[in-house]
TISEMI-227816 format. One record per residue (C-alpha): residue number from 0; x, y, z. Coordinates in Angstrom, 2 decimals, decimal comma. Example, Ala and Ser with C-alpha at 12.3 -4.5 7.8 and 13.67 -1.06 7.14 Angstrom:
<atoms>
   nr       px       py       pz
    0    12,30    -4,50     7,80
    1    13,67    -1,06     7,14
</atoms>
This chain:
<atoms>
   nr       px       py       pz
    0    -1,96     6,81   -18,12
    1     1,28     6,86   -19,53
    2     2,62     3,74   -17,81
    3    -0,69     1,66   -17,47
    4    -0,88    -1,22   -14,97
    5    -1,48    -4,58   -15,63
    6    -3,80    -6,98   -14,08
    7    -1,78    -9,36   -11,98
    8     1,18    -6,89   -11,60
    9     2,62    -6,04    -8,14
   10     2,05    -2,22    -7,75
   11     4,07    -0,45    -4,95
   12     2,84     2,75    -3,21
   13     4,85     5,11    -0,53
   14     2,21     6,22     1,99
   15     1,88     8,11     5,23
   16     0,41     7,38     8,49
   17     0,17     3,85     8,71
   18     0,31     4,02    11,91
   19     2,30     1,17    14,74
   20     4,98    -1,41    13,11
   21     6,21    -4,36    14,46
   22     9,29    -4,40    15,51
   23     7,70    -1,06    17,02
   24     9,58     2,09    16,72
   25     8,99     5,43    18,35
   26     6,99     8,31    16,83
   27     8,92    10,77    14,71
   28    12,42     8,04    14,69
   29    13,39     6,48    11,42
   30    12,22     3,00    10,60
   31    15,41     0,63    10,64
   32    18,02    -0,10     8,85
   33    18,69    -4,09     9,92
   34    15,14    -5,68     9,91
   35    11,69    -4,83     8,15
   36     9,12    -3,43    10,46
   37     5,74    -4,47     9,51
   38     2,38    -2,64     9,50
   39     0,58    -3,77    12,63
   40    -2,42    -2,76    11,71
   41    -4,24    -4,88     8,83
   42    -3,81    -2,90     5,44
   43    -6,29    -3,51     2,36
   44    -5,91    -2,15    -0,97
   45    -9,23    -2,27    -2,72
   46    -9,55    -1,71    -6,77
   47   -12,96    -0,41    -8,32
   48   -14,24    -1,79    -4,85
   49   -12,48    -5,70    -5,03
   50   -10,08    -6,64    -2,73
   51    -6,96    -6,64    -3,60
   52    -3,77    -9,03    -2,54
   53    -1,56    -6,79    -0,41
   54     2,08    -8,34    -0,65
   55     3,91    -6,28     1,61
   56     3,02    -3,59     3,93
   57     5,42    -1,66     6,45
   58     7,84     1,20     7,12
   59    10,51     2,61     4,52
   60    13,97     1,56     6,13
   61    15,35     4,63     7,75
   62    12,71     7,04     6,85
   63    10,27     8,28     9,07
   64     6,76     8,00     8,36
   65     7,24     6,53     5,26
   66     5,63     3,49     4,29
   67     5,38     0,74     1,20
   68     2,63    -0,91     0,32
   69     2,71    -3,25    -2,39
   70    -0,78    -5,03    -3,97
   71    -1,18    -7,04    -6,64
   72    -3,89    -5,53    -9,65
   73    -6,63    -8,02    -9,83
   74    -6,30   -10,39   -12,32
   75   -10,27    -9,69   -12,84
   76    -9,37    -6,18   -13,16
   77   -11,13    -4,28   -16,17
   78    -9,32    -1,79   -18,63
   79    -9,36     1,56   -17,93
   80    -9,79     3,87   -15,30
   81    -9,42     2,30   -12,30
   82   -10,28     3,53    -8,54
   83    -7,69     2,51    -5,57
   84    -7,86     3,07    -2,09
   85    -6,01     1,79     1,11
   86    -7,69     1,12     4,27
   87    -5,66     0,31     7,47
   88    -6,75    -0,54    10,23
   89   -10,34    -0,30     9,10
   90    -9,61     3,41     8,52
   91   -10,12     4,47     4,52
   92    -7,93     6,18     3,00
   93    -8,32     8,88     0,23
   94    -8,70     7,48    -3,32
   95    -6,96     8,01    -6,15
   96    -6,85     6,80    -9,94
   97    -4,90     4,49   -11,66
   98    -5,06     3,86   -15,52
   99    -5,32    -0,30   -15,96
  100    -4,09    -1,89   -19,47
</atoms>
């Protein structure tokens, strides 16, 4: 609540267990260093419910496990307390709150 989004703003999350990338890489090895590797899977980022547009979604150069996910807040999005969860793959994710401005 201290540092409020904004609808339209590009929000960036590091998650877990994304799951495949392409270029693939092996369980438990670090994502590369020299190109991006992308979620395979589709990822959704939904706010109060409403889709949201995911920009970018894959592995955290040479980490392992580690993924970013950037979405854009809705532009529709109301003030407040706001609800976000990922779903990849079709799987959901837990949810957890944002403050919107």
């Amino acid at each position: 609540s201290a540092n409020p989004a904004v609808a339209g703003e590009v929000l960036a999350l590091t998650v877990k267990g994304l799951g495949p990338t392409v270029p693939a890489v092996d369980p438990g090895q670090p994502f590369p260093t020299t190109t991006i590797a992308v979620a395979n899977s589709p990822v959704e980022a939904l706010v109060n419910g409403e889709s949201a547009t995911v920009v970018f979604a894959g592995g955290e150069p040479g980490r392992v496990d580690l993924y970013d996910v950037e979405f854009r807040v809705p532009t529709k999005a109301r003030s407040g307390q706001a609800t976000v969860q990922l779903v990849s793959g079709f799987i959901k994710g837990a949810p957890f709150e944002i403050t919107i401005k």
